[in-house]
Structures are given as structure tokens and as C-alpha cells.
Legacy VTK file of the C-alpha trace (Angstrom):
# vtk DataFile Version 3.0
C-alpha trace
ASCII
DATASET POLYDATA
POINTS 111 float
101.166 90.672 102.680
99.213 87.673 100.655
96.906 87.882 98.176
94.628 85.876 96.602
92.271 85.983 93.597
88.830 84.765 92.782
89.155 82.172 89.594
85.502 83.750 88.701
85.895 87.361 88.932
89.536 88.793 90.066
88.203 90.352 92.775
91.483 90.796 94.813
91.339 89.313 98.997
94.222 90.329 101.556
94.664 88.379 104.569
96.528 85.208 105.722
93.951 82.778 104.344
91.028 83.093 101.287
87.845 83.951 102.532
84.959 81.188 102.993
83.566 82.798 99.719
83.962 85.697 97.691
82.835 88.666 98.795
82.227 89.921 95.292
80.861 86.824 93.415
79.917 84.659 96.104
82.295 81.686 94.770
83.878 78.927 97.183
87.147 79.594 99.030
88.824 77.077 96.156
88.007 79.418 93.748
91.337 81.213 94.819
94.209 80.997 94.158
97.040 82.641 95.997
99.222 85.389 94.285
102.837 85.005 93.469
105.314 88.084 95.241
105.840 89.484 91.589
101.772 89.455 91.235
100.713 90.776 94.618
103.373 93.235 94.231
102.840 95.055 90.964
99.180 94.726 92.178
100.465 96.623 95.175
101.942 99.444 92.762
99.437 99.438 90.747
96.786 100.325 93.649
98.969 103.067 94.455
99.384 104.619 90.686
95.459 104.540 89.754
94.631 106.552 93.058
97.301 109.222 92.479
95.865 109.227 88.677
92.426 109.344 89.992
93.320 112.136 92.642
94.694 113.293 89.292
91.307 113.382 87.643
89.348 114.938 90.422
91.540 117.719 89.700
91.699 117.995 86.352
87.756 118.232 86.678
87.581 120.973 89.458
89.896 122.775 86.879
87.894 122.675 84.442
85.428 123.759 86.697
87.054 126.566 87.680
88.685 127.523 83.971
85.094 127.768 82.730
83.694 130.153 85.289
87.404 132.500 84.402
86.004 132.113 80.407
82.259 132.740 81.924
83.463 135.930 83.746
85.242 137.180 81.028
87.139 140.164 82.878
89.438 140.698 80.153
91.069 138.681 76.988
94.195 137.877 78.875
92.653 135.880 81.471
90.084 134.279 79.120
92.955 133.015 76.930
94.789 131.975 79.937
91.804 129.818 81.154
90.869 128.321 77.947
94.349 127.241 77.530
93.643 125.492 80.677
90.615 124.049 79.797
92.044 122.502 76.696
94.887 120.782 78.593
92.452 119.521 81.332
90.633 117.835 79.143
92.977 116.394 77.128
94.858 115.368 80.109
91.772 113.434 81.423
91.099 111.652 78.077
95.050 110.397 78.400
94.277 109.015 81.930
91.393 107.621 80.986
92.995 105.925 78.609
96.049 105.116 80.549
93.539 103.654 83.492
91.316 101.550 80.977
94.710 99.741 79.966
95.566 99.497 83.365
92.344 97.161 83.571
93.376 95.227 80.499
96.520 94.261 81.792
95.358 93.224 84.763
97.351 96.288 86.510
94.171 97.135 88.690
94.023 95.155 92.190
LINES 1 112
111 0 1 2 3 4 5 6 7 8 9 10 11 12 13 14 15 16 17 18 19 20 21 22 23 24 25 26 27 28 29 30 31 32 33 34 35 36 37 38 39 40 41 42 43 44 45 46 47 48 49 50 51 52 53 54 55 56 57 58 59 60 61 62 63 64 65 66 67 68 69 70 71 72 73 74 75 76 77 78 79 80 81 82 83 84 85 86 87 88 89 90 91 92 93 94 95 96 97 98 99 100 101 102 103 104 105 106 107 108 109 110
């Protein structure tokens, strides 16, 4: 697999050859440059981390979802304490993959 990547805005082609022009920023074909194996690959593992931590999130959200209609109900203390508890770790859990995904960008570690 070959990748290349737009000099003006990252935006990350596949394929054999650049395109004519970006299909992001609209920049010439010399624009890119063609990844090294080490590059395309981590971008390659990268990809496949931030969609298992963004499956992760969509998650994380429906159980919160679902934890505040248990606290909503509230059938009986034990199940309220149960689904606050996991309330509190799905949200903490999404600010640490937020956070984890934002430095993702920074480094580059996106694709």
C-alpha cells in the first residue's frame, strides 16, 4: 500500500500514484510527497486504534445513556449506586480518550 501526503494540509491519499490535486485542499499533485513504510505504516495502526477508541466512545455514551435512565428510574438504592458508579467511569473514561485522541492528532498519529 502507498501513501502520500498533501504538503498543505496532511490530508492522507492511497493509491499507486498522487492524485491530480487534493481532494481536500485542492493543491497540485507536487504538493505530495510519498510516505516512507515506517510512516504509512504507523499511519496504518493508527487508523485502526482511533476507530476501536471511537467505537469506544459511542459506547461509553450509550452507557451513559442508559446509566442515567437506571438513576432516573430509581427502583431501589442498589441499582442507583450501581449505575452512578457507571456513569462516573463513563465519563471519565471518555475525557481520557478524548484526550488520548487529541494527542493522537498532535503527533501526527491520525491518517
Amino acid at each position: 500500500m502507498v501513501l502520500w501526503k498533501c504538503q498543505v494540509c496532511n490530508f492522507v491519499f492511497e493509491g499507486p500514484q498522487p492524485p491530480d490535486k487534493c481532494p481536500k485542499c485542492g493543491a497540485p499533485k507536487e504538493q505530495f510527497r510519498q510516505l516512507s513504510e515506517q510512516e504509512a505504516e504507523l499511519i496504518i495502526r493508527s487508523r485502526k486504534s482511533n476507530y476501536l477508541h471511537m467505537r469506544a466512545l459511542s459506547l461509553l455514551r450509550e452507557l451513559l445513556t442508559v446509566a442515567e435512565e437506571i438513576i432516573q428510574d430509581n427502583l431501589d438504592p442498589p441499582c442507583v449506586k450501581i449505575a452512578s458508579e457507571e456513569k462516573e467511569f463513563a465519563s471519565t473514561t471518555i475525557q481520557k480518550i478524548v484526550a488520548e485522541l487529541e494527542s493522537h492528532m498532535k503527533k501526527g498519529k491520525w491518517g
